[in-house]
Biopython code that builds the backbone (N, CA, C, O; Angstrom):
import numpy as np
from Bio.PDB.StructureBuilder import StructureBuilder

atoms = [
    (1, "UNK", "N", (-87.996, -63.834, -219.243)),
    (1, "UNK", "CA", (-87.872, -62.538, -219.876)),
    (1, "UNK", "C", (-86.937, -61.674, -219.024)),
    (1, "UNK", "O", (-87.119, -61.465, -217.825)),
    (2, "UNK", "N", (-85.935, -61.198, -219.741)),
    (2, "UNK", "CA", (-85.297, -60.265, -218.898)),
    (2, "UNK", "C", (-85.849, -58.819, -218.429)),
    (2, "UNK", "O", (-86.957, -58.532, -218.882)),
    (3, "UNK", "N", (-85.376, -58.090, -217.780)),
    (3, "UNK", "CA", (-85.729, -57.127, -217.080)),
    (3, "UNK", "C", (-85.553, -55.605, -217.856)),
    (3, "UNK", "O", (-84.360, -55.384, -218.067)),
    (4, "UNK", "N", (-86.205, -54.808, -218.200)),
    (4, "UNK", "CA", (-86.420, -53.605, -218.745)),
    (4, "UNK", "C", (-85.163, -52.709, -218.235)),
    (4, "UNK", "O", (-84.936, -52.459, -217.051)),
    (5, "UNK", "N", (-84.564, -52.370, -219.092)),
    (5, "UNK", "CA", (-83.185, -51.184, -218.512)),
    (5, "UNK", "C", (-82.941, -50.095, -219.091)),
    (5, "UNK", "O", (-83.258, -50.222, -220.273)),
    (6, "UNK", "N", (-82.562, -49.139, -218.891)),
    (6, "UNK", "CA", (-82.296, -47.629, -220.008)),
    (6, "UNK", "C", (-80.687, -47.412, -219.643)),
    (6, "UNK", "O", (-80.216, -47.585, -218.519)),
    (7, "UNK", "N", (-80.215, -47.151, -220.387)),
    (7, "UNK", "CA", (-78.275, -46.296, -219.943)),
    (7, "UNK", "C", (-78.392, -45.293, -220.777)),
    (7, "UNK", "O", (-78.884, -45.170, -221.899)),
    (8, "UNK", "N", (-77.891, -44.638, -220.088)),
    (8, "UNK", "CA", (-77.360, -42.873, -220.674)),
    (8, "UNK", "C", (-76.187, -43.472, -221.329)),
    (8, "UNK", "O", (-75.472, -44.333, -220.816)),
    (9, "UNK", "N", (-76.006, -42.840, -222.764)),
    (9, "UNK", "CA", (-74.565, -43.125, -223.310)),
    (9, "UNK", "C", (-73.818, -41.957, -222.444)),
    (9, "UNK", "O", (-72.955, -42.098, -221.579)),
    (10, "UNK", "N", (-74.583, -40.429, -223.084)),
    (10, "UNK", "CA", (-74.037, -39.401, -223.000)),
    (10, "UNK", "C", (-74.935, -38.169, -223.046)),
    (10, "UNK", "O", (-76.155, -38.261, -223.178)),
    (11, "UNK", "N", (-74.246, -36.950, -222.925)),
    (11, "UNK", "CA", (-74.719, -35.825, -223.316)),
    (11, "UNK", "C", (-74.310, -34.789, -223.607)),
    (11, "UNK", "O", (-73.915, -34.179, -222.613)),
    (12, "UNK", "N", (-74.146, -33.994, -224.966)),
    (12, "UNK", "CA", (-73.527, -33.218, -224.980)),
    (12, "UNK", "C", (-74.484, -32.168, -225.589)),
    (12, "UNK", "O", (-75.500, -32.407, -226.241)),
    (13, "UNK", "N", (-73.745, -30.421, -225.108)),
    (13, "UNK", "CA", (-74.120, -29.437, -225.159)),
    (13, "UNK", "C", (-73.823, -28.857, -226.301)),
    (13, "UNK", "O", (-72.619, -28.752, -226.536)),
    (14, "UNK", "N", (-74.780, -28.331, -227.310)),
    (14, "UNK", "CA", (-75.134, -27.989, -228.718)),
    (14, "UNK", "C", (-75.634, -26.405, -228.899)),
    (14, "UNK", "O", (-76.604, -25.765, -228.493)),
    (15, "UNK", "N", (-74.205, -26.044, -229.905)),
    (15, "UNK", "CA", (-74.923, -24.455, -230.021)),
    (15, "UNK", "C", (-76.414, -24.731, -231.052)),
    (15, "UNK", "O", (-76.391, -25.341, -232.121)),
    (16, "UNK", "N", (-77.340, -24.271, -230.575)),
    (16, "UNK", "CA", (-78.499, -23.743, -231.300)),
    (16, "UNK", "C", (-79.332, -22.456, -231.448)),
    (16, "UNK", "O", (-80.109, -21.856, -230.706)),
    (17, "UNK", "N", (-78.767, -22.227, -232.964)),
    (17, "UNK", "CA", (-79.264, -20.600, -233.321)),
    (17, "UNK", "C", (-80.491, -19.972, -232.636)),
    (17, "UNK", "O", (-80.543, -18.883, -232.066)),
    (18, "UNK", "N", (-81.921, -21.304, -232.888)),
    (18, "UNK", "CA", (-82.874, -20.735, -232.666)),
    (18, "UNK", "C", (-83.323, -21.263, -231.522)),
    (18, "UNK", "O", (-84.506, -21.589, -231.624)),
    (19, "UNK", "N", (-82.879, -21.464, -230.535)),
    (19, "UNK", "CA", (-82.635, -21.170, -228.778)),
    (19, "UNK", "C", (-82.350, -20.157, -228.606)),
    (19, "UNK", "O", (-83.267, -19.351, -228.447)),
    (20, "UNK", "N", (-81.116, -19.734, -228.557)),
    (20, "UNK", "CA", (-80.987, -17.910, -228.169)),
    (20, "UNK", "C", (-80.781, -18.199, -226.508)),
    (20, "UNK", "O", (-80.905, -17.296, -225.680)),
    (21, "UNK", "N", (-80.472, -19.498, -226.179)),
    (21, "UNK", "CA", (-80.449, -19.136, -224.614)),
    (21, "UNK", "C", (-79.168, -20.046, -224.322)),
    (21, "UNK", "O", (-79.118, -20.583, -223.216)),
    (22, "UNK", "N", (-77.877, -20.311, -225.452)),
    (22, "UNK", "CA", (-76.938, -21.449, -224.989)),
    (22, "UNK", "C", (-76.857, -22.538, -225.292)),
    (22, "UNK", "O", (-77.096, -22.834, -226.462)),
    (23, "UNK", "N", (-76.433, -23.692, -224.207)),
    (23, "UNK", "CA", (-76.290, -24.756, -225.478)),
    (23, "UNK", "C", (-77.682, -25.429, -225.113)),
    (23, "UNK", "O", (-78.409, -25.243, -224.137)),
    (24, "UNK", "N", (-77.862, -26.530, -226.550)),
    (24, "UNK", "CA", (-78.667, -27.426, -226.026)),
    (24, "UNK", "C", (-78.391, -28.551, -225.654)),
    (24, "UNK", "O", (-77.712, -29.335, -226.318)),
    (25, "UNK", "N", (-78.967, -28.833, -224.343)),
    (25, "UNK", "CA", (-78.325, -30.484, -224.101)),
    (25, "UNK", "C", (-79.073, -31.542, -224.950)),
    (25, "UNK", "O", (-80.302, -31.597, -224.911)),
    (26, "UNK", "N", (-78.439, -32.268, -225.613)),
    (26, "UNK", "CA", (-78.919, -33.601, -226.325)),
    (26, "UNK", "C", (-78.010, -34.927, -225.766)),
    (26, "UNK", "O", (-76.827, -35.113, -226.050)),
    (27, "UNK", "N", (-78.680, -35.630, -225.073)),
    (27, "UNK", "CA", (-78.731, -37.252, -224.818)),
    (27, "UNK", "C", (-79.453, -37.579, -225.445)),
    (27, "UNK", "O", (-80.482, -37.161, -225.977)),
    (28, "UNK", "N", (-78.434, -39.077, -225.364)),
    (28, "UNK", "CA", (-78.637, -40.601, -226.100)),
    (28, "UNK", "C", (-78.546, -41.120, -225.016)),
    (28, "UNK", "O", (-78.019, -40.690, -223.989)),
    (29, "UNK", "N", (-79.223, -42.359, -225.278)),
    (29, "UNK", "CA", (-79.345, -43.682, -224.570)),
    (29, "UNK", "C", (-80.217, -45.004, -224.899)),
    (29, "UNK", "O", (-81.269, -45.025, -225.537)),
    (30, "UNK", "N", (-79.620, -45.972, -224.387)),
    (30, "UNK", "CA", (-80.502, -46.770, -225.282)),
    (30, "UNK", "C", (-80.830, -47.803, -223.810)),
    (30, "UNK", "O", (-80.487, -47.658, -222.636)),
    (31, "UNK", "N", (-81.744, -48.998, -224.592)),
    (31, "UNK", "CA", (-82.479, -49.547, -223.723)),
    (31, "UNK", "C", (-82.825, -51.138, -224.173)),
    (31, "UNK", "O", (-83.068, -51.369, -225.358)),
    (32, "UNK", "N", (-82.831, -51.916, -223.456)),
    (32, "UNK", "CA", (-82.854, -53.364, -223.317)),
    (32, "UNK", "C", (-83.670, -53.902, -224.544)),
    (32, "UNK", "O", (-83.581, -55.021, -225.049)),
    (33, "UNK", "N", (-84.473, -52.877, -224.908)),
    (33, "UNK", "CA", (-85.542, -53.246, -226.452)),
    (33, "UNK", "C", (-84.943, -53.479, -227.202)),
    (33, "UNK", "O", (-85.322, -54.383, -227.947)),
    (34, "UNK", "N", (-83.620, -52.805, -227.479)),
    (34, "UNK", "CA", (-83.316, -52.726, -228.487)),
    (34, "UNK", "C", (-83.434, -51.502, -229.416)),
    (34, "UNK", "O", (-83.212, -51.554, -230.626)),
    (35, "UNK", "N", (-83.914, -50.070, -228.544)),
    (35, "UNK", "CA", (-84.398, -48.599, -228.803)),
    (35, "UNK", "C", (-83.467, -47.518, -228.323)),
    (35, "UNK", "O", (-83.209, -47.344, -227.132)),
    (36, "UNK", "N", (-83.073, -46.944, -229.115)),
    (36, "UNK", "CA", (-82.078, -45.690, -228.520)),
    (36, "UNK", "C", (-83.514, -44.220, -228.305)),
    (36, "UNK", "O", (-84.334, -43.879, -229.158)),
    (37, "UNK", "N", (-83.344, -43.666, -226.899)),
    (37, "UNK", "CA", (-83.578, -42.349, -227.017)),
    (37, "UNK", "C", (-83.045, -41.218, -227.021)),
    (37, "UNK", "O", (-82.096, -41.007, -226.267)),
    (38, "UNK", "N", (-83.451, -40.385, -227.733)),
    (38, "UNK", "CA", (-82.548, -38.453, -228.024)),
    (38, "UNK", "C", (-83.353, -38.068, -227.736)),
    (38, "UNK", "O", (-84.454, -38.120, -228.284)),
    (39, "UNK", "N", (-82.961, -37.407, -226.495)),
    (39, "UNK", "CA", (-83.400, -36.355, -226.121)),
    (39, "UNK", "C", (-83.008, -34.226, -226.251)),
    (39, "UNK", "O", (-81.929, -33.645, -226.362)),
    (40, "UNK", "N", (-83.671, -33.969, -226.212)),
    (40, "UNK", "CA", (-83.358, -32.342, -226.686)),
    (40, "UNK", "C", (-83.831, -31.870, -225.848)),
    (40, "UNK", "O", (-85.053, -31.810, -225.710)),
    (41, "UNK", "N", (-82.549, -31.155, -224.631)),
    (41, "UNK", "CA", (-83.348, -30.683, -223.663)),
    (41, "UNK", "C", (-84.424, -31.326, -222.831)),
    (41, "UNK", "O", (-84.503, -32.516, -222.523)),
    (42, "UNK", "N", (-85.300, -30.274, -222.495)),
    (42, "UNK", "CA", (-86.260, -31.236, -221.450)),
    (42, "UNK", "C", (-88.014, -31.383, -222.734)),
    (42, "UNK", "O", (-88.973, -32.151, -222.657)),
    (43, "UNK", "N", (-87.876, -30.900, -223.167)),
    (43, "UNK", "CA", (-89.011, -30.637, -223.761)),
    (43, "UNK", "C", (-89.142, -31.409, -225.240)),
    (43, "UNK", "O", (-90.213, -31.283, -225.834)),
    (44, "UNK", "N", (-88.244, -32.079, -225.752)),
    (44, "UNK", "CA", (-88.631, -33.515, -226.948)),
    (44, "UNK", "C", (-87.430, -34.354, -226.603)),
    (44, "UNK", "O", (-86.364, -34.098, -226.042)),
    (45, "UNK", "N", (-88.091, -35.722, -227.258)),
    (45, "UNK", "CA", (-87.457, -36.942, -227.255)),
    (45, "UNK", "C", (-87.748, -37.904, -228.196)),
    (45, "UNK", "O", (-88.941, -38.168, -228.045)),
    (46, "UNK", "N", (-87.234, -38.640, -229.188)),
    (46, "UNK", "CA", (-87.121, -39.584, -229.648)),
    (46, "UNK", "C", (-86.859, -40.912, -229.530)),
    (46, "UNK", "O", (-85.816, -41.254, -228.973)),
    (47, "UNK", "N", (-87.608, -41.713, -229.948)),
    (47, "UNK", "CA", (-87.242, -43.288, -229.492)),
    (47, "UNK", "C", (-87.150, -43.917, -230.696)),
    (47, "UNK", "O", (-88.151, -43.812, -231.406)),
    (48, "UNK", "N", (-86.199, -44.564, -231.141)),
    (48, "UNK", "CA", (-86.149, -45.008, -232.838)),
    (48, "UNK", "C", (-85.529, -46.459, -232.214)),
    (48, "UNK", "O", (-85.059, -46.605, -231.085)),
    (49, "UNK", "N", (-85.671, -47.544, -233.328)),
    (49, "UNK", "CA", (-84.993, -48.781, -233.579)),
    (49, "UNK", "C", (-83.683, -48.878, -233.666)),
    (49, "UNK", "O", (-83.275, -47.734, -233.466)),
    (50, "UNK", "N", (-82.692, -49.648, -233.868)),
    (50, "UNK", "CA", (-81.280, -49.177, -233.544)),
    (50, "UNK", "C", (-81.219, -49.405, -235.631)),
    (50, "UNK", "O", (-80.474, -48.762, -236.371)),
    (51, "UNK", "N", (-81.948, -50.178, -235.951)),
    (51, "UNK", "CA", (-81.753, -49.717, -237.417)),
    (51, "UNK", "C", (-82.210, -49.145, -237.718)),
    (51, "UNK", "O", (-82.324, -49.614, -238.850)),
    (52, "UNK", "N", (-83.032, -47.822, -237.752)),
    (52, "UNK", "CA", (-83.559, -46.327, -237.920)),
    (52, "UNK", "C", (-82.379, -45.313, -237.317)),
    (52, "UNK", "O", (-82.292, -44.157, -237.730)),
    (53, "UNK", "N", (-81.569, -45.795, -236.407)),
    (53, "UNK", "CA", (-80.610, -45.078, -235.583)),
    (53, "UNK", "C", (-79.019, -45.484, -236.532)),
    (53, "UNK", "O", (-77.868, -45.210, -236.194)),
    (54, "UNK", "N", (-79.433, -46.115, -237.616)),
    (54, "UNK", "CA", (-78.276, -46.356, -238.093)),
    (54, "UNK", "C", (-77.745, -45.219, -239.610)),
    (54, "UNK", "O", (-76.842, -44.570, -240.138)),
    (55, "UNK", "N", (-79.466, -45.778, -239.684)),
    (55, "UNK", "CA", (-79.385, -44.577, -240.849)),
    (55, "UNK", "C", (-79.241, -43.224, -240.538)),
    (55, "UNK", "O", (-78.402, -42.522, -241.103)),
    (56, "UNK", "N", (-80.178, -42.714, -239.479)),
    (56, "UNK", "CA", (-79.603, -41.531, -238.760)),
    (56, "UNK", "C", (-78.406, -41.256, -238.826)),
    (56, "UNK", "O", (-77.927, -40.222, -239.293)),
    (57, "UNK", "N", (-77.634, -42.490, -238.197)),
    (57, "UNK", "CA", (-76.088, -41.529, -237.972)),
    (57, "UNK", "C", (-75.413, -41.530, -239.322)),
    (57, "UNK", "O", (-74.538, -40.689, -239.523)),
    (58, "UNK", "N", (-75.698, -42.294, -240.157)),
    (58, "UNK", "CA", (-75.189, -42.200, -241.811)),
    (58, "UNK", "C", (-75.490, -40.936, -242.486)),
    (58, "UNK", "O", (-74.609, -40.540, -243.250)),
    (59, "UNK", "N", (-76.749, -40.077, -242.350)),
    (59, "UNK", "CA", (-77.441, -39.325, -242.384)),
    (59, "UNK", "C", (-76.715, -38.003, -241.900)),
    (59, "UNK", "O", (-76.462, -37.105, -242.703)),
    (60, "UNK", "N", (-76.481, -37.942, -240.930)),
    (60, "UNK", "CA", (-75.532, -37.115, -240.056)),
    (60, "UNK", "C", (-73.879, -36.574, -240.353)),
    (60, "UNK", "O", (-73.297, -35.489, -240.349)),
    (61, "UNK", "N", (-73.495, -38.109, -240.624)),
    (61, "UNK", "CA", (-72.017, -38.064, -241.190)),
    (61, "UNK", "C", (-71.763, -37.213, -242.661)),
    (61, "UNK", "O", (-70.674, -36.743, -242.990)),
    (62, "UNK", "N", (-72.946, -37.133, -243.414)),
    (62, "UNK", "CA", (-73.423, -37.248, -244.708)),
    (62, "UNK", "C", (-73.227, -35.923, -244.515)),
    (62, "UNK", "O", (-72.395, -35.470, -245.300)),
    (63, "UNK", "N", (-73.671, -35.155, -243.781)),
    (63, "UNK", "CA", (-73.896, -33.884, -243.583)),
    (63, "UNK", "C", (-72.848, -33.136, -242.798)),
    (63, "UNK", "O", (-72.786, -31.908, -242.753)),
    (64, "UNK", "N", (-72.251, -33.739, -242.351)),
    (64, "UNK", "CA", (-70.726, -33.348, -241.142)),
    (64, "UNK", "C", (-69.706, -33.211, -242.558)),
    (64, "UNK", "O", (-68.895, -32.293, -242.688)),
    (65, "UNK", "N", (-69.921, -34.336, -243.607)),
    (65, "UNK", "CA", (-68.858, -34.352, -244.869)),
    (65, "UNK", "C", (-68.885, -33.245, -245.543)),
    (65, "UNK", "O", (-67.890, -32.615, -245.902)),
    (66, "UNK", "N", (-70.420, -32.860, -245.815)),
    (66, "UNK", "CA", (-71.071, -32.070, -246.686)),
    (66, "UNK", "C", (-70.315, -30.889, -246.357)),
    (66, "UNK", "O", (-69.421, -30.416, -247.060)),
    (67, "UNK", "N", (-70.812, -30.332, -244.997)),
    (67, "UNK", "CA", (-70.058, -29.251, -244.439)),
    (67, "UNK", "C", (-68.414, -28.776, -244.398)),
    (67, "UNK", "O", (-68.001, -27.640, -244.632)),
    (68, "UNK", "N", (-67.661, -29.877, -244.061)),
    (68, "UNK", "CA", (-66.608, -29.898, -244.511)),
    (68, "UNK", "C", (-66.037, -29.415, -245.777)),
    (68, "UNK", "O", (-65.180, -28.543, -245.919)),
    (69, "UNK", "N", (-66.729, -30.214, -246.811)),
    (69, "UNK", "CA", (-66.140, -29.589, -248.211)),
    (69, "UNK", "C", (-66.784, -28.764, -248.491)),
    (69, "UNK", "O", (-66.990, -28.845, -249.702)),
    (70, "UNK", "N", (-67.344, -27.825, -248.008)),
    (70, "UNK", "CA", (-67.751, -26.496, -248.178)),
    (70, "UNK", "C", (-67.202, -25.511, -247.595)),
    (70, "UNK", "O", (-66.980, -24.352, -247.944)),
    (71, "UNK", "N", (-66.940, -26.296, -246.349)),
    (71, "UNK", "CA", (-65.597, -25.118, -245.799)),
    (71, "UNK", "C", (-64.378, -25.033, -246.688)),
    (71, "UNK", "O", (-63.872, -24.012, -247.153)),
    (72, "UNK", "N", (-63.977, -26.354, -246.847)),
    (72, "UNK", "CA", (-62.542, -26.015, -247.671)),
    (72, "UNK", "C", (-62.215, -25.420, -248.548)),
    (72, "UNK", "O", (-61.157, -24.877, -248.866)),
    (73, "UNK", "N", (-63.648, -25.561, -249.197)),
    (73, "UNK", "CA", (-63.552, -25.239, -250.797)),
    (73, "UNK", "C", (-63.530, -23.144, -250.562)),
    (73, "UNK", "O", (-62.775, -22.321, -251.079)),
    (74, "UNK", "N", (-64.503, -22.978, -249.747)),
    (74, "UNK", "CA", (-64.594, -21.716, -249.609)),
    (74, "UNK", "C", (-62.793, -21.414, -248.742)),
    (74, "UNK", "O", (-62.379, -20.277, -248.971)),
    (75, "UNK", "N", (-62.037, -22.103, -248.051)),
    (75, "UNK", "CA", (-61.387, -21.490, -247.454)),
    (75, "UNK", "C", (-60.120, -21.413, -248.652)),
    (75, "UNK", "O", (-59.415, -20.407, -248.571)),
    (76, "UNK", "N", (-59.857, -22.191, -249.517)),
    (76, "UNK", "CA", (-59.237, -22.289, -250.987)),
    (76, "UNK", "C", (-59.513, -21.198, -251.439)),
    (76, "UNK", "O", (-58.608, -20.399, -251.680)),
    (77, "UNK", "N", (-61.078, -20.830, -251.711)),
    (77, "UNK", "CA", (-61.304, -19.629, -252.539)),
    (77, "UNK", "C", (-60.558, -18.055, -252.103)),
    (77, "UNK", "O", (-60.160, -17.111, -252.785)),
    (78, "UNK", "N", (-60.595, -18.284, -250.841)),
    (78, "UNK", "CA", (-59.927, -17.417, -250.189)),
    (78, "UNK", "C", (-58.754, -16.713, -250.295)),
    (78, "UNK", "O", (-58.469, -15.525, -250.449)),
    (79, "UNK", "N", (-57.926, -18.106, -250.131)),
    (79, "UNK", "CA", (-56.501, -18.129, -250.278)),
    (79, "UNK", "C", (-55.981, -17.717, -251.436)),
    (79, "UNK", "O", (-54.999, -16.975, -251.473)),
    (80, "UNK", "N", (-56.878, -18.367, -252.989)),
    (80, "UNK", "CA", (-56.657, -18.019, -254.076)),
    (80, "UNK", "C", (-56.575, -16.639, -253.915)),
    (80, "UNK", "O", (-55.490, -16.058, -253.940)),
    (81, "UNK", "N", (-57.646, -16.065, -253.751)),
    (81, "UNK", "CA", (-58.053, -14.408, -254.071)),
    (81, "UNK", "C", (-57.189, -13.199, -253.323)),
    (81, "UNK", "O", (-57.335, -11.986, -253.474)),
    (82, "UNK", "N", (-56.153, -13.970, -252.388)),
    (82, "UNK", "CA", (-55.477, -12.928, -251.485)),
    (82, "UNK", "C", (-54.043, -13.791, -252.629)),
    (82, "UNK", "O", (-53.033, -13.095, -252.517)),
    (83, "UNK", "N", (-53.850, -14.693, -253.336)),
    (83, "UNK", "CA", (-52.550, -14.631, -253.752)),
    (83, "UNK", "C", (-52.151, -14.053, -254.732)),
    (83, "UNK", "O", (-50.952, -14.066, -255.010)),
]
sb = StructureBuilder()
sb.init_structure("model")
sb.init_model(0)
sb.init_chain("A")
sb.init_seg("    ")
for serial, (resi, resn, name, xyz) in enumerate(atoms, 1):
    if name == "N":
        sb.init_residue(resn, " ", resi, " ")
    sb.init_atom(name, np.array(xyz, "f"), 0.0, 1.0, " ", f" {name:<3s}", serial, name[0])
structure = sb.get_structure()
């Protein structure tokens, strides 16, 4: 049996409204199981399957898109209304 390991991918600092105190740090990392953890700050963490972590990030993208064409569309509306 091999030996139990964790790696930090990363971590990056996240504006969050309802903090009020800066960014939040969120790390990833995953681990010899076969388990990625997210962490938020010091105070929660998640441990999911890397196929629960897949849908997540599908999930995510889904919503990064979402946002996008809502900006555009509103920044179009814009443009229209000043031409």
């Amino acid at each position: 049996m091999s030996e139990y390991n964790h790696r930090l991918i990363g971590t990056v600092g996240v504006d969050d409204e309802s903090n009020g105190r800066g960014k939040l740090a969120i790390s990833v990392g995953v681990d010899t199981l076969d388990m990625c953890t997210i962490s938020f700050g010091s105070s929660y963490a998640i441990r999911i399957p890397a196929g629960d972590l897949d849908w997540l990030r599908d999930l995510l993208h889904d919503a990064s898109r979402e946002l996008m064409i809502q900006r555009n569309a509103e920044a179009l509306s814009v443009k229209q209304e000043s031409a």
